[in-house]
C-alpha positions in Angstrom: -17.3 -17.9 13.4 -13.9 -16.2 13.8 -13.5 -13.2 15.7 -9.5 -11.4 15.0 -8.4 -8.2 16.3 -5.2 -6.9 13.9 -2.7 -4.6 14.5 -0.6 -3.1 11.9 2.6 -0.6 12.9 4.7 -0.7 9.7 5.2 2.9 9.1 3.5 5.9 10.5 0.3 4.5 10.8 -1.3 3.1 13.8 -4.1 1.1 12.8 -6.3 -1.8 14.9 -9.1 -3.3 13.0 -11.7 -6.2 13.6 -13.0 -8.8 11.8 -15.6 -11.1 12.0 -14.5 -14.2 9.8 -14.2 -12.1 6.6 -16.3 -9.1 7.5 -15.2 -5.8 8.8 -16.4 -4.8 12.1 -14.1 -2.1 12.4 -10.8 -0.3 11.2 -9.3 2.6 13.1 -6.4 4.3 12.1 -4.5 7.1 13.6 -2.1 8.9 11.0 1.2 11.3 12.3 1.2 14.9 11.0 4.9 15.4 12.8 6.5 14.0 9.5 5.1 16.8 6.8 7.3 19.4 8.3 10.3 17.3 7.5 8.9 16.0 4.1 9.1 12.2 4.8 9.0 9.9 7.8 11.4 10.4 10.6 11.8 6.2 12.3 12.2 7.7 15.5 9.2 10.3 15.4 7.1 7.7 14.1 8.0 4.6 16.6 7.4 7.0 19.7 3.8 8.0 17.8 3.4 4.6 17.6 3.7 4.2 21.3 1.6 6.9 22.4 -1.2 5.5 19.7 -1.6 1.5 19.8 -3.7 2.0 23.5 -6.1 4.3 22.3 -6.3 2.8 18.7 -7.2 -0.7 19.9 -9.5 0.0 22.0 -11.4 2.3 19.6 -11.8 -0.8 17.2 -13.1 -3.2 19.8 -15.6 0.0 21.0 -16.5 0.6 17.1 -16.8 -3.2 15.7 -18.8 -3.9 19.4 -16.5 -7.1 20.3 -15.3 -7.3 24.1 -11.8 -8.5 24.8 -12.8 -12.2 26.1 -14.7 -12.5 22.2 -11.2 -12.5 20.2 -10.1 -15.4 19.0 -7.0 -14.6 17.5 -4.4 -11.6 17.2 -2.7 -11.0 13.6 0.1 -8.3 13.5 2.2 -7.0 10.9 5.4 -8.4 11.4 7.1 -7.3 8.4 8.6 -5.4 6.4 9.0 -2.0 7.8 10.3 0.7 10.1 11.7 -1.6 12.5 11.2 0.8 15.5 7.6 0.8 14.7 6.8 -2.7 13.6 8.0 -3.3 17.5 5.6 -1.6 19.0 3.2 -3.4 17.0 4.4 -6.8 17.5 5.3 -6.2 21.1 1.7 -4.7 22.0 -0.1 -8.0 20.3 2.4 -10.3 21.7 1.5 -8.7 25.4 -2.3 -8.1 24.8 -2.6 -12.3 23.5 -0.5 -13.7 26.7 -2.5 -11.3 28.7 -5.5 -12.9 27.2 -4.7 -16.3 26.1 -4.7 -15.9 22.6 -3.0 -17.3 19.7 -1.1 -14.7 17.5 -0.8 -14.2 13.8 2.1 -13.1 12.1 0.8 -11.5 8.5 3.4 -10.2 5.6 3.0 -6.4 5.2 2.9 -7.1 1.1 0.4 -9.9 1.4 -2.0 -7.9 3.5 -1.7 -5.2 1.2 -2.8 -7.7 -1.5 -5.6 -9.5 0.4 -7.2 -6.4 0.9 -9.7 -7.2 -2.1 -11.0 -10.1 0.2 -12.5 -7.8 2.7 -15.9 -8.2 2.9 -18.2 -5.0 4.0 -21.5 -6.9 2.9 -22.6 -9.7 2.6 -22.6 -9.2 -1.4 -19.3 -8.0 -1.3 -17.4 -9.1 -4.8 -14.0 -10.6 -4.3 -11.7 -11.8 -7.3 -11.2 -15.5 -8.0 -8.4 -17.5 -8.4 -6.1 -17.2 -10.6 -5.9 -13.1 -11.0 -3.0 -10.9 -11.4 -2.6 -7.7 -9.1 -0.5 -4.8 -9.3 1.3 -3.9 -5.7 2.3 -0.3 -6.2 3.5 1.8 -2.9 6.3 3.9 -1.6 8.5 1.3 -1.0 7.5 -1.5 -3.2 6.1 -2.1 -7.1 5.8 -6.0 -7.8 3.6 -7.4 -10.8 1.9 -10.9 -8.6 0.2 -14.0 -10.0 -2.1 -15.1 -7.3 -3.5 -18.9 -7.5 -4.6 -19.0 -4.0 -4.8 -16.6 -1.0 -0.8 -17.6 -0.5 0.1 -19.5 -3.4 1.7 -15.6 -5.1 4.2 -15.6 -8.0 6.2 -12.9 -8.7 6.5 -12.2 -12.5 8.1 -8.5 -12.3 9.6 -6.3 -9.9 11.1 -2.8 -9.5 15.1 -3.7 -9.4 15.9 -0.5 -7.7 13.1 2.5 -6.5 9.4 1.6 -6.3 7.0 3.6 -8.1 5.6 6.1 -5.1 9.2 6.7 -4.2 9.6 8.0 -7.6 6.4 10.0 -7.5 7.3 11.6 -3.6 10.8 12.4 -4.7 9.6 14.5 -7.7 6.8 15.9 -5.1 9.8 16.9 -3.1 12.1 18.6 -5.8 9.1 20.7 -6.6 8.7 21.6 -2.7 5.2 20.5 -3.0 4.6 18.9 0.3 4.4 15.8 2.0 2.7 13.4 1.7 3.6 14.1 -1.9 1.5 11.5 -4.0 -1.8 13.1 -3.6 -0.8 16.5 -3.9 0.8 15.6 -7.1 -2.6 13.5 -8.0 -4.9 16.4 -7.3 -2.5 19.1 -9.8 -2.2 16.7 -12.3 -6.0 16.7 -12.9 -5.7 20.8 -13.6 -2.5 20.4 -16.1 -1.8 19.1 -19.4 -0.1 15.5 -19.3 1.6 16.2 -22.7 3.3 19.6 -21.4 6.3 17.0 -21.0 7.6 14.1 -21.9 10.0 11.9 -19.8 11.3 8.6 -20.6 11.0 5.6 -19.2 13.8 3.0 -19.3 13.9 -0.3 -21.1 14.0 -3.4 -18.8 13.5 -6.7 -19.8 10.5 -8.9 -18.8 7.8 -7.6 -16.6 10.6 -6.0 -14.0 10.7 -1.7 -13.4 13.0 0.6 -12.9 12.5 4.0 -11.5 15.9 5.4 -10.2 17.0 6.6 -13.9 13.2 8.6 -14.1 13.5 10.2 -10.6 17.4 11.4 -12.1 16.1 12.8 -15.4 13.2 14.8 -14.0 15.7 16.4 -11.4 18.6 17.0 -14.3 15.2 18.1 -16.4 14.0 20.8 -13.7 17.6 22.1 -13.1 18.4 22.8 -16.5 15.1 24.8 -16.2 15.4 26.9 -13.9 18.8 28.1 -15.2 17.4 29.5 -17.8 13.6 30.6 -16.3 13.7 30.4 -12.1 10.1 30.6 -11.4 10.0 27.5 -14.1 8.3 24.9 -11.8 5.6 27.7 -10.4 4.8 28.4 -14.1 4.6 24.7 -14.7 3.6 23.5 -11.9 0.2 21.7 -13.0 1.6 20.6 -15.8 5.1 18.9 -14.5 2.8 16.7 -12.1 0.6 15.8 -14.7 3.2 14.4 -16.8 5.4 13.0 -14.5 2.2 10.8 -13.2 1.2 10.4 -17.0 5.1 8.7 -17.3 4.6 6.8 -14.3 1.1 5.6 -14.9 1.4 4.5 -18.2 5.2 2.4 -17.7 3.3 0.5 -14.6 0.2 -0.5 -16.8 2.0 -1.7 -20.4 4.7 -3.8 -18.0 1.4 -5.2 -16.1 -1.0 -5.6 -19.5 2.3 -8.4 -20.8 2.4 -9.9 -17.9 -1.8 -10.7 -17.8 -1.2 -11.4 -21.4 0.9 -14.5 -20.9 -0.5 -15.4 -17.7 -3.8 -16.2 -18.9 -5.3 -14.6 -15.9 -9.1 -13.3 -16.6 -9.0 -10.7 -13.5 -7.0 -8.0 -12.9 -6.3 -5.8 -9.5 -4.0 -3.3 -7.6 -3.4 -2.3 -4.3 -1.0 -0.6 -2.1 -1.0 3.3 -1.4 -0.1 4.2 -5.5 -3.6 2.1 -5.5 -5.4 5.8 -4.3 -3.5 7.5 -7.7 -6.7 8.5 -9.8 -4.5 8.0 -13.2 -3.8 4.4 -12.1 -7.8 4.1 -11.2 -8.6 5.0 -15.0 -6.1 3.3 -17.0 -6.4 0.0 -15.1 -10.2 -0.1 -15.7 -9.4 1.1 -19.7 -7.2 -2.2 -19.8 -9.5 -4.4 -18.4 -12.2 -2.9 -20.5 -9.8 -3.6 -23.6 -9.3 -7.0 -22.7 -12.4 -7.6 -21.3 -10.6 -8.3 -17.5 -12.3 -8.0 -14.7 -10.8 -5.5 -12.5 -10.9 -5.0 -8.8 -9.9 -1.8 -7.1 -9.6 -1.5 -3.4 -11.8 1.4 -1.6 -9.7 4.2 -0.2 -9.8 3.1 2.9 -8.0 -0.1 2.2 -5.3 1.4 -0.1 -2.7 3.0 2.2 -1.5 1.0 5.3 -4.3 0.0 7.5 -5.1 -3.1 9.9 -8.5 -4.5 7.9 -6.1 -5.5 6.1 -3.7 -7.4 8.1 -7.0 -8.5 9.4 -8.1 -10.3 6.7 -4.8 -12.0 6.1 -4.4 -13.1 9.5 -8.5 -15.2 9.2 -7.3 -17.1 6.2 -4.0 -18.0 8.3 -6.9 -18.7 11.1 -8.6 -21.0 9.2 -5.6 -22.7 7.9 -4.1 -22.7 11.7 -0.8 -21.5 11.0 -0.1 -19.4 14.1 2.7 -17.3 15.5 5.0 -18.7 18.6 5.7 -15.7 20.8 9.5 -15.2 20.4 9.2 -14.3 16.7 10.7 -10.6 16.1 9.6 -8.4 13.4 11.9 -8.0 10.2 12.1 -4.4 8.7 13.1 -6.3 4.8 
């Protein structure tokens, strides 16, 4: 028996979480509303939230998954990649709280975390993929098509070479002043317009790898062109645009992904990351494994934007393994 308090402080998240071996006991996260009037997140604003959160954060996990300080056995943080100003807070808050208490730390990989969410375990019958299985990572700053053989034994068949995915989808949230955060705003239109109001094409890359700069260009040449001609265009359209832009989206990310399982040989499917929450994705990932008879995993909500269950679950398989942190590692924002 294992017990690991994690600590993730990538972004603008604050999130502590606890875990008993491979069982959540708790996950407590703490978002930032200062960034929506600015329509993305501000380094600064979110290191000093950071700051003000971590305190109150951890010890809302320990309350909520019932473990006492002296019952830890280990502390996993995110280390990287991220905001550096907030990963710092992060890293120096568990680095402070293990020599306080003793404690060996445990330095997770943002990415991995994000993938090793599927491992989390709420009950007993919990259903976790096997090994080999492919999994889609999909989020604002990354989109990476991974061949998993073990929990750290990941290939990388395909990549974005420029913009990831959800940067493509916020950007096009933000040139139609929709809000921020803008991926489920643009989600929840979508389902209300007609995904073949518009088309918008994708560009040709070889292999499994993505590109999204070219897409986030077009749809801002398409929009101006537009609203030359009709200015209220995008209030008229609005439904519609989002549905089609996610339709574009969706659909490049799942035929790049479908090859790639193809000549893998992999039987199991999954995604993760915060595009993971996109309710197109959802659908067209369970269509493909349905075709191919795959079977797919989908991470909960909760475990699909930045959060510490799953740094958590990351950090017990380092546990086991003992690979632990020496205290004068820094974080790395890439």
């Amino acid at each position: 028996m294992s017990v690991i308090l994690a600590i993730e402080s990538s972004c603008d998240d604050t999130s502590a979480a606890v875990l008993r071996d491979d069982r959540i006991l708790s996950n407590v996260i703490a978002s930032q509303k200062v960034h929506e009037q600015y329509g993305g997140v501000v380094p600064e604003l979110a290191s000093r939230a950071h700051q003000q959160n971590i305190v109150p954060v951890v010890d809302a996990a320990l309350r909520q998954g019932g473990v006492g300080r002296d019952e830890i056995d280990a502390i996993a943080f995110t280390r990287g990649p991220g905001l550096l100003g907030s990963l710092l807070v992060g890293v120096s808050f568990a680095k402070g709280m293990a020599q306080a208490l003793g404690k060996p730390l445990i330095e997770v990989n943002h990415l991995q975390g994000h993938v090793l969410s599927h491992f989390i375990k709420e009950a007993d019958d919990s259903e976790v993929p096997t090994f080999p299985f492919v999994c889609l990572l999909v989020s604002g700053g990354h989109t990476q098509i991974l061949l998993l053989r073990s929990h750290f034994d990941i290939e990388v068949l395909g990549q974005t070479i420029d913009d990831a995915a959800g940067e493509a989808i916020d950007k096009a949230a933000k040139i139609m002043d929709l809000g921020y955060p803008g991926g489920p705003i643009i989600d929840r239109l979508a389902q209300q317009g007609n995904a073949d109001a518009f088309h918008f094409a994708t560009p040709h890359i070889a292999g499994y790898d993505y590109s999204f700069s070219g897409l986030k260009t077009s749809f801002l040449y398409f929009l101006r062109d537009k609203l030359v001609q009709e200015p209220d265009f995008i209030e008229q359209h609005k439904a519609d645009l989002c549905a089609s832009i996610q339709k574009c989206i969706v659909d490049f990310l799942i035929k790049k992904m479908e090859k790639a399982v193809v000549a893998s040989g992999a039987r199991q499917v999954a995604i993760a990351g915060g595009v993971s929450a996109n309710s197109l994705l959802r659908q067209r990932l369970q269509e493909m494994g349905q075709r191919h008879r795959w079977k797919t995993f989908i991470p909960k909500f909760q475990y699909c934007t930045d959060n510490a269950a799953m740094v958590g679950i990351a950090g017990y398989f380092k546990y086991l393994k003992g690979e632990f942190a020496d205290i004068s590692l820094p974080p790395y924002a890439r």
